[in-house]
N, C-alpha and C positions, 0 to 999 in steps of 0.2 A: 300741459305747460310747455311742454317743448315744440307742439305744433305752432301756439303762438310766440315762442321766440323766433321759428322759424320762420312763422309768416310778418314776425316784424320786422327780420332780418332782409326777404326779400322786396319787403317795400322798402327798406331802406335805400338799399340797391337802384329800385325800379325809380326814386327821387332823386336819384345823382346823387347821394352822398358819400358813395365807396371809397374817397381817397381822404375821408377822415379813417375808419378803419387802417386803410393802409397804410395812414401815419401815426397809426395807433393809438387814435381816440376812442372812446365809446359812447356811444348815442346817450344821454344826460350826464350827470356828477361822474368825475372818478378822474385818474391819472392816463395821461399821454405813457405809450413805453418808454418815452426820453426821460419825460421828469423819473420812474421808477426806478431809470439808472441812476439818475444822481446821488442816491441813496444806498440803491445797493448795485453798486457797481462792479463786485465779483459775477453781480451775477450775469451782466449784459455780454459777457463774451460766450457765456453758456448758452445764453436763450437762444443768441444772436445765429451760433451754431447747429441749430436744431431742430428737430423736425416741427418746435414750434416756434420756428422764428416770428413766421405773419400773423401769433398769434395775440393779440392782445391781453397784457399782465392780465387784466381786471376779469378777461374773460373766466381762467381760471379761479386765480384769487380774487373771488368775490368780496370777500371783508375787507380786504384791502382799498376798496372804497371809500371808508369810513378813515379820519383822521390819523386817530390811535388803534392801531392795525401792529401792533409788536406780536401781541399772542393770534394768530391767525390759524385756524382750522387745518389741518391737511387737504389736500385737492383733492378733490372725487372726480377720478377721470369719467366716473360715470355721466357726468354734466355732458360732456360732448360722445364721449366713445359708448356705443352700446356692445355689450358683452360677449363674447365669442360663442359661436353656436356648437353647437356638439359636434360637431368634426373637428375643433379646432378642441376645444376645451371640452371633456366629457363632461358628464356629470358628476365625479369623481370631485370633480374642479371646483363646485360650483360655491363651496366655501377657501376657494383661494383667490387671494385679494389681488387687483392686476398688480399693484407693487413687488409681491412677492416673487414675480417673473419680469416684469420691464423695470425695473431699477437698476441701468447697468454695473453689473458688479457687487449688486446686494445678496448680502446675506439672509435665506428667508428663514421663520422660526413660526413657531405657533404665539397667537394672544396668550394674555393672561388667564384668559378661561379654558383656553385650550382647543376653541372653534374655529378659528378660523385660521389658515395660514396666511402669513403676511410678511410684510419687509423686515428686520432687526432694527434696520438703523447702521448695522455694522457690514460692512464692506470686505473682499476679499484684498489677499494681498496685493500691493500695486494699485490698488482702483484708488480712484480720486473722489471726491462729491460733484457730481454733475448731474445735478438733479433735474434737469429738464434734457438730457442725454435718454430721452426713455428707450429701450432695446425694442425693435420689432419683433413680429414673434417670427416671423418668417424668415430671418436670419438670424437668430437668437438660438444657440448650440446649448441654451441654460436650462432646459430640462437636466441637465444631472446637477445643478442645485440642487433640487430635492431629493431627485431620486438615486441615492448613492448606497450605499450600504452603511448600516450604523446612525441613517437620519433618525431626527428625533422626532417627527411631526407625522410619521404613518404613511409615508410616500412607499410606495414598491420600491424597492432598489434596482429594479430594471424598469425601463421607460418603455411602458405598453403601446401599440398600436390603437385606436381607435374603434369600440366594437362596428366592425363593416355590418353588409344585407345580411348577412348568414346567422347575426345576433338578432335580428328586429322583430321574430318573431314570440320573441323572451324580454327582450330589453330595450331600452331607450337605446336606438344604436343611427348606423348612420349609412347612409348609400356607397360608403366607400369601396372599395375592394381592391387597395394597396398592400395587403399585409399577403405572403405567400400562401398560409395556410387558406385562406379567402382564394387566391386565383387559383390555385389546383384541386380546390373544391368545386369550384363553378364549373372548372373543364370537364372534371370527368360528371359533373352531373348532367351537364349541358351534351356530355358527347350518350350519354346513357340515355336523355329525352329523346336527340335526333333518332337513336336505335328503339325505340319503345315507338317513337310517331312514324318509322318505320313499317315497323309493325301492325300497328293501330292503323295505317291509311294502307293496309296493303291487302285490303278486299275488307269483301265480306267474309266475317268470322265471328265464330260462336264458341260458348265453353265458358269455364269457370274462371279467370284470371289471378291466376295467383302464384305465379314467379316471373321474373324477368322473361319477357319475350314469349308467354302462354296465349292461350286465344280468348278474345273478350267478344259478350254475348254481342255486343253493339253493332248493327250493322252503320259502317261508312260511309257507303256508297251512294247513299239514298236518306234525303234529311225530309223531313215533314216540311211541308205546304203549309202549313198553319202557319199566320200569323201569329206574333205573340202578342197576348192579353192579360187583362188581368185575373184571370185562369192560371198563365201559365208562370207567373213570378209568382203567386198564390203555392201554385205547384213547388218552386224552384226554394221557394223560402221554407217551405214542408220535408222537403226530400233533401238539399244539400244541407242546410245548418240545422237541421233536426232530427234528420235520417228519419224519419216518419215509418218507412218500410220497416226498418230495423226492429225501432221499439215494437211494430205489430209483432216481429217474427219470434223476437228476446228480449224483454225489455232489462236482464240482467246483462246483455251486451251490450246492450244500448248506453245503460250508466256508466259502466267502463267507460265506452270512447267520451260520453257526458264529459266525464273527470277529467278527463286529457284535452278533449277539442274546445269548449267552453274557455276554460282559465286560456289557453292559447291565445285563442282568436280576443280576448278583453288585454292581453299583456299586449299584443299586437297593436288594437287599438290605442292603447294608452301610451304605448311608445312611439307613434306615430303621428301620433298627434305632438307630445312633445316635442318632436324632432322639430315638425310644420311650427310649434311655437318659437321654440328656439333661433328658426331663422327669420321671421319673419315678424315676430314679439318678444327680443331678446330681454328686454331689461321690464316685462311684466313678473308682476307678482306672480301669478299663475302660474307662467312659466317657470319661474325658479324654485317655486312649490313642488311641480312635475319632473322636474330633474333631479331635486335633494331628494338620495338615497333615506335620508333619516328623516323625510317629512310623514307624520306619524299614520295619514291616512293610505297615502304609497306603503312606508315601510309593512305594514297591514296588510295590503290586498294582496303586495307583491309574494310574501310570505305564505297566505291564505289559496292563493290561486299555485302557487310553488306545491305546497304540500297534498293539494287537488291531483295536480300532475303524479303525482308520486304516488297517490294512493292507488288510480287509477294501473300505471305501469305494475303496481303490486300484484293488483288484484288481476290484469291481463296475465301476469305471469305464475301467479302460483293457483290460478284457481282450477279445478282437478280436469285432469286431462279424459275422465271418463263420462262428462257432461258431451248430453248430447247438443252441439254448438247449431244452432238456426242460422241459417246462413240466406245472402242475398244473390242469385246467381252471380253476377257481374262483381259482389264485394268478396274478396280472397279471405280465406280461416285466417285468422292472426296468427304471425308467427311468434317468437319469443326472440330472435336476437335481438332487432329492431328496437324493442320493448324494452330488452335489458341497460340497451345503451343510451336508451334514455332513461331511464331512473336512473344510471350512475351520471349524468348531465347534470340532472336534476341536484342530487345528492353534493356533487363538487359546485352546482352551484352557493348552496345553502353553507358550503363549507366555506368557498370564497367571502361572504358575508361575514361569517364569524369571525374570520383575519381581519376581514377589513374594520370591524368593531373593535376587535383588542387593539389593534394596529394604531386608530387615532383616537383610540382612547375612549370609547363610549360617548360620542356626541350626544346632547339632547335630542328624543325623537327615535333614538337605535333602538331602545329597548320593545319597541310597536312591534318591529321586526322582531318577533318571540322566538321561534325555530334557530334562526340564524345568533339572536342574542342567547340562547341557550348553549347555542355552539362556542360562542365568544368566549363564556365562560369557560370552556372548556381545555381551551390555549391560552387564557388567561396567564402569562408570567410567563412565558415558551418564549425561549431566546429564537431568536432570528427569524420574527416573523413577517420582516418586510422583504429577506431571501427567499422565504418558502411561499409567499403570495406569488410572487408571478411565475414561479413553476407551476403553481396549481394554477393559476390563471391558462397558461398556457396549453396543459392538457385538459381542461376545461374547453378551451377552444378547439383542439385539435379533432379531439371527439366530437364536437359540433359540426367543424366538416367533415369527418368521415360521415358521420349521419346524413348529412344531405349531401354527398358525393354518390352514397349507398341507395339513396330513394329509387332511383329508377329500377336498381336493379335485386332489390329485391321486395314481399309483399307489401312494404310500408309506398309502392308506387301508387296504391290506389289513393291516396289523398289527392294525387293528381288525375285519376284515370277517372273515379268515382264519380265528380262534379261532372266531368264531361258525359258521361255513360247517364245520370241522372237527368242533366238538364235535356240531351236528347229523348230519355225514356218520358221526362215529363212534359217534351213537345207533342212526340207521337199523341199520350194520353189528352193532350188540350185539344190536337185535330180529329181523335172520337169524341173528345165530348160536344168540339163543335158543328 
């Protein structure tokens, strides 16, 4: 529908008609913007002021077409504006109505069911009705409308930053990397890769790799002559996303990382795609399926693939330290900090969920999310839990980058080193078999 208003719009154009528009007519039946002031004439000094001046009433207010037009629909900015993407609006968002933020000076509140947030109707002190005075969000300071302390609609009382790259491996998040904990993660991980590819490009070297700066079997020096075939992706799909060696060596190692690297690499996926939805198919169904936290086949996997994670970090850390561990030269023994800090990630995320469920109240759909709604219950009536959300949010995140500040430098590097050491081991192997 909106490609063909669009292409009727520019055939419009393309027939010389654009200065009926600009005098604000609309292409068959309906009102001039002149005749609409004649009627409601408070309101042409509003329009007149605004960022929809050039716009045509009827464009909006569609009903108003028709004669008898007194009870008229609310506008759905949606007709012309498609919805902010996840940098701008999380997903957090994605049942907040644009009124409830560009209404200058509105008051916002929850429906009557309790889903959606949205406009009151009521105005702060001093504001006027200017209802076509819409706020941009880019100069709009009105996030703490909702998020104040003491809201009643399940807002954090501190205005979070946007999950940056250092969430996307977990979450629907976004390429930013404006929030502090986000840059001082990336430096020192970025300054820990330079010292590790230091390392790794500074000869040939052999050994077992398993702390910061140890010797890896890999030689650098000297890369195979093979072309690559389809031998050697055959290879690269066996030994990176399967670890194939592993499972021959242990296949009770094997299901460990199974738990942990699987459910990753599918959140991964699936927030990444969203993201690609979100800007580029904002106002699809799909899309706002993949962004609602509470849509019941996400709230499911997300949970599902969460508790995977967890099992896994369990079982890497309590399983008995007197098994004899199979090992892959080039892959490092698992340590246990690494491990630990992630199951407590894990954990505060699940906790984060439960807030966020008591917080707005049990939306339809939350209860899919089982783990996290189990937890809900459990804060269920807990005074001040839109103050205690974003501290937990916060050290939720902090711990996320020290985690990936800490990869280079300690065994959890080989998620980096692995791939490379694999794909070259299973070049060598495709130039003997060829």
């Amino acid at each position: 529908m909106k490609l063909l208003i669009v292409g009727v719009t520019v055939l419009v154009h393309v027939a010389g008609f654009p200065s009926a528009i600009a005098a604000g007519t609309i292409a068959g039946e309906g009102y001039t913007n002149a005749q609409c002031a004649e009627c409601h004439e408070e309101m042409a000094d509003d329009h007149g002021a605004s960022g929809h001046k050039d716009t045509p009433c009827l464009e909006c207010h569609i009903q108003a077409a028709e004669e008898d037009h007194e009870a008229v629909a609310p506008v759905d900015c949606g007709q012309c504006h498609a919805p902010h993407d996840e940098k701008i609006a999380h997903d957090a968002h994605i049942r907040v109505s644009c009124k409830a933020c560009h209404v200058n000076g509105g008051v916002p509140a929850t429906d009557t069911e309790g889903q959606t947030v949205t406009w009151s109707g009521a105005f702060q002190p001093g504001m006027a009705w200017l209802p076509h005075q819409a706020v941009k969000s880019e100069t709009d300071p009105g996030c703490a409308s909702c998020h104040f302390t003491g809201n009643t609609f399940g807002a954090s009382s501190m205005i979070l930053p946007a999950k940056s790259i250092l969430c996307m491996p977990c979450h629907v998040a976004t390429f930013s990397m404006g929030d502090k904990t986000t840059i001082i993660s990336l430096i020192l991980f970025l300054a820990g890769i330079l010292s590790l590819g230091a390392v790794w490009f500074s000869g040939s070297i052999s050994g077992a790799a398993s702390r910061f700066g140890e010797a890896s079997e890999v030689t650098t020096r000297s890369a195979p002559r093979a072309p690559f075939s389809h031998n050697f992706f055959t290879l690269i799909i066996a030994e990176v996303f399967f670890l194939r060696r592993l499972f021959r060596l242990s296949p009770v190692r094997w299901v460990i990382h199974a738990l942990i690297f699987f459910p990753f690499l599918f959140r991964f996926a699936f927030g990444l795609t969203a993201l690609v939805l979100s800007i580029y198919l904002p106002d699809a169904s799909t899309t706002r399926a993949m962004l609602d936290k509470n849509f019941a086949p996400r709230a499911f996997l997300f949970d599902v693939t969460g508790l995977m994670i967890l099992a896994g970090a369990a079982a890497a850390i309590f399983r008995s330290r007197n098994e004899q561990i199979a090992t892959i030269p080039f892959l490092p023994e698992p340590g246990r900090g690494m491990t630990v800090l992630l199951g407590l990630i894990v954990l505060l995320g699940f906790v984060l969920e439960g807030l966020r469920m008591a917080m707005t109240g049990w939306p339809d759909g939350a209860e899919w999310a089982f783990f996290g709604y189990g937890v809900s219950l459990m804060v269920k009536g807990m005074v001040g839990l839109t103050d205690i959300y974003g501290y937990v949010w916060y050290t939720h995140a902090i711990m996320v980058g020290a985690s990936v500040a800490l990869i280079p430098f300690t065994r959890m590097s080989h998620i980096i080193t692995a791939p490379i050491a694999l794909i070259l081991n299973a070049r060598s192997e495709n130039k003997v078999v060829s």
